[in-house]
N, C-alpha and C positions, 0 to 999 in steps of 0.2 A: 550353535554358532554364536561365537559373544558379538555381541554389537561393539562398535563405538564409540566411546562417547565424542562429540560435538560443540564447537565451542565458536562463540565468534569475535572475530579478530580486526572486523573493518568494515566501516559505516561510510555509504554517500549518499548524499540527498541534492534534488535541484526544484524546490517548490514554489511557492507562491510568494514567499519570504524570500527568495536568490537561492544563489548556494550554497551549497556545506549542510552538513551534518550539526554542527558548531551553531549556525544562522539558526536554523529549524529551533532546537531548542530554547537557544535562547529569547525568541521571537512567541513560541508556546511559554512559557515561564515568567513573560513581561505581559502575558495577555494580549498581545496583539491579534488583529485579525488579516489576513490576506486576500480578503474581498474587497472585490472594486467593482463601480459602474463602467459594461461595457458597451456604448453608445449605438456599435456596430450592433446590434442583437436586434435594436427597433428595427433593423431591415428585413426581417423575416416576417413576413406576414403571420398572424397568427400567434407568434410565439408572444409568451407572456414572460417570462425571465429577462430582466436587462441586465443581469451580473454574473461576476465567474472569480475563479481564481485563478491569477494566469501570471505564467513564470516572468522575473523581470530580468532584464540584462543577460542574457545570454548570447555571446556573438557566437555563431557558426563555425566561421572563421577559424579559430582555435584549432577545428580538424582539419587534417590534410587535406584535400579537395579530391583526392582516390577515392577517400571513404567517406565525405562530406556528401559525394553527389548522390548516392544513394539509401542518404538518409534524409526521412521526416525530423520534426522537433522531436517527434518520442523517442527517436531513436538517439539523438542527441544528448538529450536528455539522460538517459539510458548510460550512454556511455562516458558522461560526465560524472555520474555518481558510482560509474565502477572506478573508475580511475581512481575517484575521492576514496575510497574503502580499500583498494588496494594500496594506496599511497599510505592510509592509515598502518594498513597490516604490515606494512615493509616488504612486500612479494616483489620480486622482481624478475627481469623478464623471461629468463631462463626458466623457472617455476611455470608464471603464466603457458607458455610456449608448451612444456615438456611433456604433455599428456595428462596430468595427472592434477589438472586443475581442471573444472568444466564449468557449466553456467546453465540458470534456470530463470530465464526473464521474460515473460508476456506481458501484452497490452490486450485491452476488449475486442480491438479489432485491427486491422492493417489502419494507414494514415487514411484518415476520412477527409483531410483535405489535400490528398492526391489522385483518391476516390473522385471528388469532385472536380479537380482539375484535368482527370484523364476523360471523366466522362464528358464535361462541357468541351472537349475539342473534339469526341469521336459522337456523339448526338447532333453538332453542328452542322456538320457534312458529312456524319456516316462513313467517315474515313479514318485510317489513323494513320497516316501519311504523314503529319503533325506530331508524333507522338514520340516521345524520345523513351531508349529503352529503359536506361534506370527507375522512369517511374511503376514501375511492374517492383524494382527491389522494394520500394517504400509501401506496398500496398500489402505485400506477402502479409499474413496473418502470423508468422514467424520473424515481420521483417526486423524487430527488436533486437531478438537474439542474434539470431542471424550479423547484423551490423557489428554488435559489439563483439560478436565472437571474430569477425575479418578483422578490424579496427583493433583490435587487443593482438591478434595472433593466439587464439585460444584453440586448441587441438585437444582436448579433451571432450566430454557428450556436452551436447546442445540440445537442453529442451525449453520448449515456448508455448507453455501452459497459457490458455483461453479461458478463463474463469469471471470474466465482469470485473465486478468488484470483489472478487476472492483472488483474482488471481495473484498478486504480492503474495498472498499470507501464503498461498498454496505453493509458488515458485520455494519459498522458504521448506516448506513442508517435507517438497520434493528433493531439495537440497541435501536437508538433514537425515532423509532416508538414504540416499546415495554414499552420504559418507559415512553412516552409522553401520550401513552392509559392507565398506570397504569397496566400493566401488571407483571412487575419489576420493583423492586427499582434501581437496578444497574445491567448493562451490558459490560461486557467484550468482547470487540471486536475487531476485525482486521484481518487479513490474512498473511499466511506465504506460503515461497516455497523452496525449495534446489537445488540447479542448477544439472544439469544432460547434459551430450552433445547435448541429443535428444532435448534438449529445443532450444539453439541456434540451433542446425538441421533445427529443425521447420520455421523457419524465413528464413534459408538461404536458403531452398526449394521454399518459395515466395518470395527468392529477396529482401527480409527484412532488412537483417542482418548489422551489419557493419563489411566489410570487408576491406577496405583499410587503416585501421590502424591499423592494428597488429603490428608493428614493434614501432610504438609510443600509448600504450594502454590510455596514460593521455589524448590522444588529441579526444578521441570519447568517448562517442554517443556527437553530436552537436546539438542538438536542436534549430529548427530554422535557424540556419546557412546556410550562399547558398552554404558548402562544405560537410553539412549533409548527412550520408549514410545510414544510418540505427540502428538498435536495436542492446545493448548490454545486454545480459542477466545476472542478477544478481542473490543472495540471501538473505534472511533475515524474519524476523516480524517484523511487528508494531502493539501494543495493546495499544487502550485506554480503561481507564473505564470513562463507563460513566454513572451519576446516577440524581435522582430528584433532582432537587434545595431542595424540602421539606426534603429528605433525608441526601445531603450535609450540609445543616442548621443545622440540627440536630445533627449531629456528629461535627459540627464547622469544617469542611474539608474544607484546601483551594483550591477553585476553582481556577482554569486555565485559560476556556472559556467556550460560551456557543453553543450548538448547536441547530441552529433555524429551518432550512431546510434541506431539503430533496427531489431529484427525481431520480427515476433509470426509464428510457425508451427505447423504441427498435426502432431501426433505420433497418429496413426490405430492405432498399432503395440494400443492400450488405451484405454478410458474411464475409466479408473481408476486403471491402473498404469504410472508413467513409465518408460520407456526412454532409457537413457542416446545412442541414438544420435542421437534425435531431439532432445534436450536441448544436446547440442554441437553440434547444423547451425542449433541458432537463434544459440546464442552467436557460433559462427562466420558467420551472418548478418549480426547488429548490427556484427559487429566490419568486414565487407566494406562494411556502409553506413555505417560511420564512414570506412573508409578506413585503416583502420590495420591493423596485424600484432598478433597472441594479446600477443607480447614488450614491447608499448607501456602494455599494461595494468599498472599499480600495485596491484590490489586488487579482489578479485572479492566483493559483496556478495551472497550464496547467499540460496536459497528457504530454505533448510533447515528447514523444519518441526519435525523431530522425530520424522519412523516410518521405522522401518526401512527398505522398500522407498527412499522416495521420497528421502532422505539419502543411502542409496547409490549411486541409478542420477547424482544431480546430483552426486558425489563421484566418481565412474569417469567423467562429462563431463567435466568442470572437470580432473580430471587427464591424460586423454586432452589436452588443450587446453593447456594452461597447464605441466603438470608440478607438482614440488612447488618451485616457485619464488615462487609468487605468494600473496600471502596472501588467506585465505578465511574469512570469519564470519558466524554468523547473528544478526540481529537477536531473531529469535522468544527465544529462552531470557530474554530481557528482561520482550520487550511478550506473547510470545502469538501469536496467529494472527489479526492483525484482518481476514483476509477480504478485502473489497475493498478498503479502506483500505493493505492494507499494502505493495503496491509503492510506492504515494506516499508514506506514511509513511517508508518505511523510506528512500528516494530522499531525502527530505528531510535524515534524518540522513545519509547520504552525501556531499550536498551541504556540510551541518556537517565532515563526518570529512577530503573535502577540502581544506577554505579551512584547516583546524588542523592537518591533517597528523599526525590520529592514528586509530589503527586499533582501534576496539571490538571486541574479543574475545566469542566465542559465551558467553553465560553458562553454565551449569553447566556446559559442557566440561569435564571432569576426566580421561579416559584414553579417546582418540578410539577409537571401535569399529574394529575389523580393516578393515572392507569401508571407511572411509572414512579409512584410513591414508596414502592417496596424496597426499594433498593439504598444504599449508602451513596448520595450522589455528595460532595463535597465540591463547595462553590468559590474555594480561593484557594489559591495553591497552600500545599500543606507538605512539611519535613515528616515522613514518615520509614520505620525500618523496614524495607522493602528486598523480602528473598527470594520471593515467586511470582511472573505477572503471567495473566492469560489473556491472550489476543485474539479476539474475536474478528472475525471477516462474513458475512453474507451475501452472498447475489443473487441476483434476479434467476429464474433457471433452477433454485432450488440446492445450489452449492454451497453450502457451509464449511469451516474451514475455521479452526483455533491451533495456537503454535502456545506453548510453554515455554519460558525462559527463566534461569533460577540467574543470581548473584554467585561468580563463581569463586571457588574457596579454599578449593584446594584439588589435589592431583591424583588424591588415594583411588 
């Protein structure tokens, strides 16, 4: 069976930076950071983190109130950055509508702060008398997809991949299998999530978290750095579409890039703790389903968090693979940890660092830690020819997850 090739045509983003696709970049490329102190967090008992990254200006409002009421932010979110991507791609509504467009977009988990509001009125009085039905839409652990696929009028397959922080990379993954077997023409995909306290909670319970910079929230998460402490938690979407080259041709759409490979693999070794061996056999994955050799690669776009363990063991991959030849950076020291959002996110600006040929430097990198010295970390943005980038994704659970994307060239 020949496969298809895969191309993409339309980029949205809604992060810590506002919106657009357009913001995102430009905002990674000036250096800026999107962490701020958030005041609200001293009220958790226990918790140690006072900072996040958390979307600005978005009014609600904008959706009709049909589809409005049964959405969380992520789902908002969600469906503001497909809008952005398909507005880029020129798809209109007949397309979307006719089957033969679908969507792949998850979040870590359903809305944790309708989790909370449902459960503090039925715990109160052990009633749910109180309880209105839409907040069941916003909790579904599909509720993502689900929204944007009513809100769009999308009648092609719906799926709403759970992966932590793999799931962007893996929705893309999923995508680009679907229409490489000829399944769909076009797929909309990515991941979103809304920050909530319980998220940073989560991290700071295993020691995760970054805590010693609350008082300077610019100066964390560090990626790599020997002063790195841990994970800042963010929010956001990032939605590509992505569609057949046969399909793109045909509507004369201008392509962006292309997407060659694909691998999501489990690493059993931990539920928690990455191991670098399993980290390189997904990389080395993607790269056998693209079809290319480690050496083709231009530019490896890293998980890199920001904790110790987890920067190291994807830093002893990446150099085991690549050596110190290829250049490596993380987007988090920017935007944060948006969670599921952030393979797509971050893929998006990848897509950008591409077509520009320039390479965004890990933010607060300033004197890379010992254990992550092997690798080509470049510490101020840099103009470089850029044909091949590899996008790395890992989550908690053992999900690994890298997408290939080349500079595209041509049609043969």
């Amino acid at each position: 069976m020949r496969l298809k090739r895969v191309v993409i045509t339309g980029l949205g983003a809604v992060s810590p930076f506002g919106r657009g696709a357009g913001r995102l970049f430009e905002a990674l490329c000036a250096g800026e950071s999107g962490i701020r102190c958030v005041p609200d967090l001293a009220d958790v008992g226990g918790l140690g983190p006072r900072i996040a990254g958390l979307v600005p200006d978005v009014d609600p409002k904008e959706i009709p109130r049909k589809n409005r009421r049964s959405m969380s932010r992520m789902s908002i979110y969600a469906l503001l950055a497909a809008r952005e991507a398909l507005a880029q791609a020129g798809v209109d509504e007949d397309i979307v509508t006719g089957g033969r467009l679908g969507l792949a977009v998850g979040s870590t988990v359903g809305s944790v702060d309708t989790m909370e509001e449902f459960f503090g009125l039925y715990l109160q009085s052990r009633s749910i008398e109180n309880i209105k039905s839409m907040l069941f839409f916003r909790i579904m652990g599909h509720s993502c997809a689900a929204n944007v696929a009513q809100a769009l009028g999308i009648a092609g397959r719906t799926l709403a991949p759970s992966a932590a922080c793999s799931t962007g990379c893996q929705a893309v993954g999923l995508g680009y299998e679907c229409i490489a077997l000829g399944s769909q023409d076009m797929m909309l995909c990515g991941g979103a999530d809304e920050f909530h306290p319980l998220t940073p909670s989560t991290f700071d319970i295993m020691q995760a978290a970054s805590v010693g910079f609350n008082n300077a929230p610019q100066c964390t998460p560090r990626p790599f750095d020997a002063q790195r402490d841990g994970i800042v938690c963010s929010e956001g979407s990032g939605v590509l579409l992505l569609e057949s080259l046969d399909s793109a041709l045909a509507r004369d759409a201008k392509i962006l890039a292309e997407v060659i490979g694909f691998a999501s693999t489990s690493d059993a070794s931990s539920i928690a703790s990455p191991d670098p061996e399993p980290v390189r056999r997904c990389m080395e994955a993607a790269l056998a389903n693209a079809g290319i050799p480690a050496s083709a690669v231009s530019y490896v776009n890293a998980h890199a968090t920001g904790t110790p363990q987890g920067d190291e063991a994807e830093s002893r991959a990446i150099a085991d693979l690549f050596g110190a030849y290829v250049p490596v950076s993380s987007l988090k020291g920017h935007l944060g940890h948006t969670m599921a959002a952030s393979g797509a996110l971050e893929l998006v600006a990848c897509v950008d660092m591409l077509r520009s040929g320039k390479v965004v430097p890990t933010r607060n990198l300033q004197k890379p830690g010992a254990e992550c010295a092997g690798i080509l970390l470049p510490l101020t943005l840099e103009d470089r020819e850029l044909t091949t980038i590899l996008k790395n994704n890992f989550a908690l659970g053992g999900v690994n997850c890298s997408v290939a994307i080349r500079r595209f060239t041509h049609a043969g």
